[in-house]
Structure formats: C-alpha cells, structure tokens
C-alpha positions in Angstrom: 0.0 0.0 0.0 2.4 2.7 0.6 4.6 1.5 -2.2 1.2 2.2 -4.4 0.3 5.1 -2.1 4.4 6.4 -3.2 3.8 6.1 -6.6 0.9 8.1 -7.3 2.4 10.8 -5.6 5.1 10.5 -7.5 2.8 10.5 -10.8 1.0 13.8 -9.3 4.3 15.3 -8.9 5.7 14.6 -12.9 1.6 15.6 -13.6 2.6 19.0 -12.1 5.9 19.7 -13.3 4.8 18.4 -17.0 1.4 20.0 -17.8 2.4 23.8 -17.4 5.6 22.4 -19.9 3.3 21.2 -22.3 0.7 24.3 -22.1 3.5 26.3 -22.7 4.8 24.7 -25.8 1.2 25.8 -27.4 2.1 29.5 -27.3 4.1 31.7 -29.7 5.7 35.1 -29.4 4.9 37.4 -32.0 7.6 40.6 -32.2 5.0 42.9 -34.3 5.0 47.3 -34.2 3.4 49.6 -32.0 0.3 50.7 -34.5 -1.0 47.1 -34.4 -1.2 47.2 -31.0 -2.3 50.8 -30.7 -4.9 50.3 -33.2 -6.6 47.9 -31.0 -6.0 45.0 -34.2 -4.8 42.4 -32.0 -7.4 43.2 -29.6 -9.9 41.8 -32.3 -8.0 39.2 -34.3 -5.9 37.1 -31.6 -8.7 35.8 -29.8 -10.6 34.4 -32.8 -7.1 32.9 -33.4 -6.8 31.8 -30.2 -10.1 30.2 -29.8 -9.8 28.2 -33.6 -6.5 26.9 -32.8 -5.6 26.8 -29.3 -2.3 28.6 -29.4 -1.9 31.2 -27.1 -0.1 34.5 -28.7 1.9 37.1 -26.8 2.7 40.1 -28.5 6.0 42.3 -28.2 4.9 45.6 -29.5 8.4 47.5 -30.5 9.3 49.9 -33.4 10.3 47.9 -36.8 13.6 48.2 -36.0 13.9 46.7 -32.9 10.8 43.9 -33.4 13.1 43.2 -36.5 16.4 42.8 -33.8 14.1 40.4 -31.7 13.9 38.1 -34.3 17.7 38.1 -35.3 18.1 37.5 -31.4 15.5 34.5 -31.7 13.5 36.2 -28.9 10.3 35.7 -30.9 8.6 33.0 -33.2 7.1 35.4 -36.0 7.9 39.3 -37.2 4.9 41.2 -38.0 6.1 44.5 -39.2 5.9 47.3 -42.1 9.0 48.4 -43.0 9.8 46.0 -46.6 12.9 47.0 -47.5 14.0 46.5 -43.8 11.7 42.9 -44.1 14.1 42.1 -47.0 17.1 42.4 -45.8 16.1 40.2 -42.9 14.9 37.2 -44.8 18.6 37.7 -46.5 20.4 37.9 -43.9 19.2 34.2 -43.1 17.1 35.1 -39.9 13.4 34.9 -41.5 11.9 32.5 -43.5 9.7 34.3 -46.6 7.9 37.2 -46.6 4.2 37.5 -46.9 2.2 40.6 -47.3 -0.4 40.5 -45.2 -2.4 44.1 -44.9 -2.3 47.7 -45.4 -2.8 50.7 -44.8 -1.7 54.4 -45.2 0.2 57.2 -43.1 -1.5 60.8 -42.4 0.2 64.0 -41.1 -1.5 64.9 -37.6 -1.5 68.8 -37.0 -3.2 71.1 -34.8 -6.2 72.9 -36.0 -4.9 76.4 -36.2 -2.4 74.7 -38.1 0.8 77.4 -37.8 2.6 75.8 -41.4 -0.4 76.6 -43.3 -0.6 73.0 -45.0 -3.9 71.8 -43.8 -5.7 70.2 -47.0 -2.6 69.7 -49.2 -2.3 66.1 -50.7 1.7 66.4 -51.4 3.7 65.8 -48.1 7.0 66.5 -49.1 5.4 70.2 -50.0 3.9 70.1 -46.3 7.1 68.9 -44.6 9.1 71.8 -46.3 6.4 74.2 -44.8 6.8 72.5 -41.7 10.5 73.3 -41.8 10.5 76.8 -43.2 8.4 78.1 -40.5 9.2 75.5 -38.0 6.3 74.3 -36.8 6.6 72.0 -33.7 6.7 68.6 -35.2 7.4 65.3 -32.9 9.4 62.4 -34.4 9.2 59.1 -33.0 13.0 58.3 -33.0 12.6 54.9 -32.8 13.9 53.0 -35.7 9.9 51.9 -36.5 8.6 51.6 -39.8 6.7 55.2 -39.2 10.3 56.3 -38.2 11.8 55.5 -41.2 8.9 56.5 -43.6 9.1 59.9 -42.0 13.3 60.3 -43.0 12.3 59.2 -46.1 9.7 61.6 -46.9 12.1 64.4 -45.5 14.6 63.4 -48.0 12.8 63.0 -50.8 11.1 67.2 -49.8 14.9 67.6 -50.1 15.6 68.5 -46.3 18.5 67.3 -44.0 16.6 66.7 -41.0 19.9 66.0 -38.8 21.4 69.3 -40.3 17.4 71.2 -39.7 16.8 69.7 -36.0 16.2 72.4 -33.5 13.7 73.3 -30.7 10.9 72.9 -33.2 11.4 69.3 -33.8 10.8 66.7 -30.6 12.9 63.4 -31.1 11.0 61.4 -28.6 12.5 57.8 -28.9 8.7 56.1 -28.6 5.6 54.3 -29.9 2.9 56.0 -32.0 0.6 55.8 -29.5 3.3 58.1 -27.1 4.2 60.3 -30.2 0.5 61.2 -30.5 -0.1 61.9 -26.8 3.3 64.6 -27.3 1.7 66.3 -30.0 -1.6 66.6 -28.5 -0.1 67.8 -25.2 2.6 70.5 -27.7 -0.2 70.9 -30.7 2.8 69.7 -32.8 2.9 68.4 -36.0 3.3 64.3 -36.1 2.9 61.7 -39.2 1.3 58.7 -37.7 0.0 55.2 -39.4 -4.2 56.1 -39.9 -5.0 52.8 -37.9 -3.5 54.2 -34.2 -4.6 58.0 -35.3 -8.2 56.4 -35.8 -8.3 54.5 -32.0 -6.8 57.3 -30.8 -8.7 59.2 -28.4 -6.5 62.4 -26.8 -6.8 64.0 -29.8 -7.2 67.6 -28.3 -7.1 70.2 -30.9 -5.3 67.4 -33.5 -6.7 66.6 -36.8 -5.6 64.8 -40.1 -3.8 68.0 -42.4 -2.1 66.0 -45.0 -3.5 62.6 -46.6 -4.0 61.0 -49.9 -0.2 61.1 -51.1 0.8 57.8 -52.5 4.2 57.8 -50.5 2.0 57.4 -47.7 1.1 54.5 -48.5 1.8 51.9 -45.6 2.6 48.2 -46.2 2.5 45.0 -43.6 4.8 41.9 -43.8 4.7 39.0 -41.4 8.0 36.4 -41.5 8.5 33.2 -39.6 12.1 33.3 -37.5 14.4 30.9 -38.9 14.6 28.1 -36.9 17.9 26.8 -38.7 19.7 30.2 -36.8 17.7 29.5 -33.9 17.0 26.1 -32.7 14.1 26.8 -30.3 11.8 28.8 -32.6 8.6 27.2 -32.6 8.4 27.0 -36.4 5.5 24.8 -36.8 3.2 26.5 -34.5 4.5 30.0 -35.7 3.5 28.7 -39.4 0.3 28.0 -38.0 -0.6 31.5 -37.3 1.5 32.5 -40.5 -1.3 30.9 -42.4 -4.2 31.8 -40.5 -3.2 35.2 -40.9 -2.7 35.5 -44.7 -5.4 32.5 -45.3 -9.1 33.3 -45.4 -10.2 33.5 -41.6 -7.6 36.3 -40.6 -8.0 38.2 -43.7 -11.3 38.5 -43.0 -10.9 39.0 -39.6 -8.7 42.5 -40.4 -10.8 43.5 -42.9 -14.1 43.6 -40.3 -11.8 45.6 -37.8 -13.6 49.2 -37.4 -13.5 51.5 -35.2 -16.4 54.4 -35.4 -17.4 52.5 -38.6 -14.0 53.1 -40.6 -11.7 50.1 -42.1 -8.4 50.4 -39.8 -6.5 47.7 -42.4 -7.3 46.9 -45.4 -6.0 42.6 -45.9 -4.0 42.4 -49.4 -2.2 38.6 -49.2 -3.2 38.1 -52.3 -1.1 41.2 -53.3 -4.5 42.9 -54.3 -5.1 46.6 -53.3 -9.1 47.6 -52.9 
C-alpha cells in the first residue's frame, strides 16, 4: 500500500511539473509594431485565433527596427512589421523565412487645428514637410527606428531637407511608440505623421486633426515572416507557421478587414497582393 500510495504521488508530482511544460509549448511570441497594437487589431483578431486553434499568442509591441532585432536574437517565433525594405534584408540575412504581405494601410500627417505651417488640406507631403521646416512648426518624431520612423526620414529626403542638419527646438525626437508620439503632440499641438490605424483609435486627440493625406508615399505596407529556426533552434516554427497561415489565409483576412472603429476600415487585408 504505501509502495502504491508512493507512486501516485510521484505521478501527481511529474503531472505538475509536465502540464504547465506542455501548455507552454502551445504558445508563440509574436515581435509585431506599436500601431497594431495601438490600433486595438490584436485586440480583435488574436482571440478568434486563439479560440480556432488553441495557441496562445503574446505580442512584443516594438518599433520595426527593434521587433526586426528580436527576431535576429530569436527572442520571438514570427515578425509582423511594415517596413519591406528592412523585411528584405532580414529574410537575406538568413534570420526569416519568406515574406508575406499581409495588410495595409496608409500614413497621415497629424496637426493642430490652427495649423501654424499653413498646410492643412494639401495632398503632397514632401510640399507640407518643407512648410513645416520653413516656418518650423513643432513637429514630434518618434525616433525609434519603426517603420513610421523610417517613412518619415524618407519623406524628408525625398522634400529635399537634411533633417539632422534642420533639428532644432521645433522638432521633438522622442524615442517612442505612435501611441506616445501622438499623446506629445496633443499635449505641444505639434505636427506628427502617424499610421491612420493608431490615429483612428486614438482618443487624446485635443485640438489634433488629419492636415495632409491621400499622397501615395504614404502609403503603408504590412509583412509578417517566420524566424528561422535553422539560426535559432528553439523557434517554434511549426506553430509560428500556424498563425502565419491563419493570418494570410481566409479566416484572418477577413478577420482585419471587419476591424472598425467608429465604422472606418483600420486595415485593409491584401495577401493576395490585391489593393481595394
């Protein structure tokens, strides 16, 4: 009897120490930007995710950049970003495993009403950001190595204007998340280009308001990659494939493309490569 009695305490004992192990091995990490997770999109989609398959998703909201440098470090199982040309040079560097498109959207300028660089209504940015820089408007920057980070030194090159040589009090470097970067406008009634998914959940707007839109370099593109698990043995490819191909297969597209807030499309899915 106690030899029995020994045993199945021994049995509860491996029971306890295995079955958080094996709950743990259904879960993923997901290193993805701020504006997905501003936006409220994971909110909406993870849990239908969740529910279908069973595998629990945590999400490391960083800039691009640094979601991007997860990955290389193999701190996460998937990289959902929007920055391509920084996508691309991951996959050939050998730390993801192929590229999908998965969702877009585009990037507005944010300014305050009374709108002190006169550009309010103009539909060319690099026009708008000269304005800006003329008169110098306060304008915030997110200085974070995202994908809004880098679109915004992009569109100041291409209006022809060395930022680094034009920074002055008029132009906050914050180092933050869009969500943060809008808040510092509101609170300075600065000037701020944000992704139109985070600006639409946003709600400390304060005297803020879309000036500039409609520009096609604003136009704002979503990849998601698997990590490769041949740099980094402990990737959970197959169940980071799983959510791969829920998210660029039927259920997930649909799932972004009900995502509203106040009645308005946050993200507009495009896996197939189609634009609406």
């Amino acid at each position: 009897m106690l030899t029995r009695r020994l045993f199945c305490v021994g049995m509860l004992l491996i029971l306890a120490g295995v079955t958080p192990a094996l709950s743990r091995t259904q879960s993923i990490v997901v290193a993805s930007t701020t504006s997905t997770q501003d936006s409220g999109l994971f909110d909406y989609i993870l849990p239908l995710f969740e529910k279908e398959t069973g595998i629990d998703v945590k999400v490391v909201a960083q800039g691009t950049g640094q979601a991007l440098d997860t990955g290389r470090r193999g701190d996460a199982d998937v990289v959902f970003v929007h920055a391509k040309a920084q996508e691309e040079k991951f996959i050939q560097e050998g730390f993801g495993v192929k590229r999908s498109d998965v969702m877009y959207n585009d990037f507005v300028l944010i300014g305050p009403k009374s709108d002190p660089a006169g550009v309010s209504g103009m539909t060319d940015i690099a026009a708008a950001l000269v304005s800006i820089k003329e008169k110098e408007a306060p304008f915030v920057s997110r200085g974070d190595r995202s994908g809004t980070h880098s679109t915004e030194l992009t569109l100041w090159k291409e209006a022809g204007v060395d930022i680094e040589a034009a920074k002055g009090p008029w132009y906050k470097d914050i180092g933050q998340g869009m969500g943060a970067a809008l808040n510092t406008a509101s609170a300075m009634n600065a000037y701020v280009l944000s992704d139109r998914g985070t600006w639409l959940s946003f709600r400390n707007r304060g005297d803020l308001a879309i000036s500039v839109e409609g520009d096609k370099r604003l136009f704002n593109q979503y990849g998601v990659m698997l990590v490769n698990p041949e740099k980094h043995t402990d990737v959970k490819a197959e169940l980071g494939q799983i959510f791969i191909d829920w998210l660029i297969g039927p259920e997930g597209q649909t799932a972004i493309g009900e995502y509203e807030i106040d009645g308005q499309q946050l993200f507009f899915p495009n896996a197939s490569g189609q634009r609406i």
